[in-house]
N, C-alpha and C positions, 0 to 999 in steps of 0.2 A: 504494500500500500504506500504508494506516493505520502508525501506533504500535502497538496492542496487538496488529495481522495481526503485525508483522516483533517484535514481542517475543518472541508466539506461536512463529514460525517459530524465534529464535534459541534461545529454549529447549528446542525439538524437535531441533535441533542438537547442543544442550549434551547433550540426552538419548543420543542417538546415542553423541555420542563417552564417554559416561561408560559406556555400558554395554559398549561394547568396550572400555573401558580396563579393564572389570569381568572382562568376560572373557579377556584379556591378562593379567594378573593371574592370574587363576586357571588359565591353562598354566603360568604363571611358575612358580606353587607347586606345582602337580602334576612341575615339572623338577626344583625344588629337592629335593622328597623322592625322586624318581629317583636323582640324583645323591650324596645323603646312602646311600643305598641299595648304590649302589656300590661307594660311600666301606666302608662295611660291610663288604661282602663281599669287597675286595680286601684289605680290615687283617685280616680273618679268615684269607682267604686267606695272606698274608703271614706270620701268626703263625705258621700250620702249617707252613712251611717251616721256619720258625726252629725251633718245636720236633721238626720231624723232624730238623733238625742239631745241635741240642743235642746229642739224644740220641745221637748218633755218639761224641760227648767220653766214654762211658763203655765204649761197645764200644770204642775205640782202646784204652784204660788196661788193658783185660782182656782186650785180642786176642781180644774175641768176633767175630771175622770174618761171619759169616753174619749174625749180628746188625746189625752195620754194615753189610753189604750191602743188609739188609729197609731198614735206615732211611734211605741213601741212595736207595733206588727208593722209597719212600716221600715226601723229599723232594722229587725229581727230578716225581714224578706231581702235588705239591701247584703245587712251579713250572710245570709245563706247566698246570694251572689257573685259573693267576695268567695266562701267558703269553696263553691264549685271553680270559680276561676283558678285559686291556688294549690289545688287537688286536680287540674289538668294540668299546670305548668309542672306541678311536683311528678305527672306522671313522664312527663318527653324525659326523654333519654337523648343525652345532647349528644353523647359522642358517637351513638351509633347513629341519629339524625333520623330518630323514632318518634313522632309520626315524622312524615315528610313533608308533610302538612297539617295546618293546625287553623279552624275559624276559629275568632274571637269574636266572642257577643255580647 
């Protein structure tokens, strides 16, 4: 094998491993914004429990009972929310890239 055959070869090499590094890369980032996604919708999630409990702090003061009822089953529905969404991230298996896809709802 010549010089320019095994130059040849090694930059067909080089070509290989760049373009799956290219594509490696671009799962990377299609994960990142997955996971940014999440991140979203669990701090969404999150809030709305916080302000379903808030809002308890006023029904207490005014012995609106019923009204404290709505907004602890209210909260209680946003947590069971929260519950399911972090018991599906908890199931992906990130290195084997299990699911291969995933809705968030």
């Amino acid at each position: 094998m010549n010089a320019a055959t095994q130059q040849s070869s090694s930059l067909a090499a080089l070509n290989d491993q760049l373009n799956k590094l290219i594509e490696l890369s671009q799962s990377a980032g299609s994960l990142i914004g997955f996971l940014l996604q999440v991140w979203e919708e669990m701090e969404g999630e999150l809030n709305a429990v916080l302000t379903d409990l808030n809002n308890c702090e006023g029904n207490v003061d005014s012995l609106n009972l019923p009204e404290l009822q709505r907004n602890l089953n209210l909260a209680n529905q946003d947590w069971q929310t929260l519950v399911g969404l972090c018991n599906s991230i908890a199931s992906i298996k990130y290195n084997q890239a299990s699911p291969a896809k995933a809705v968030i709802q």
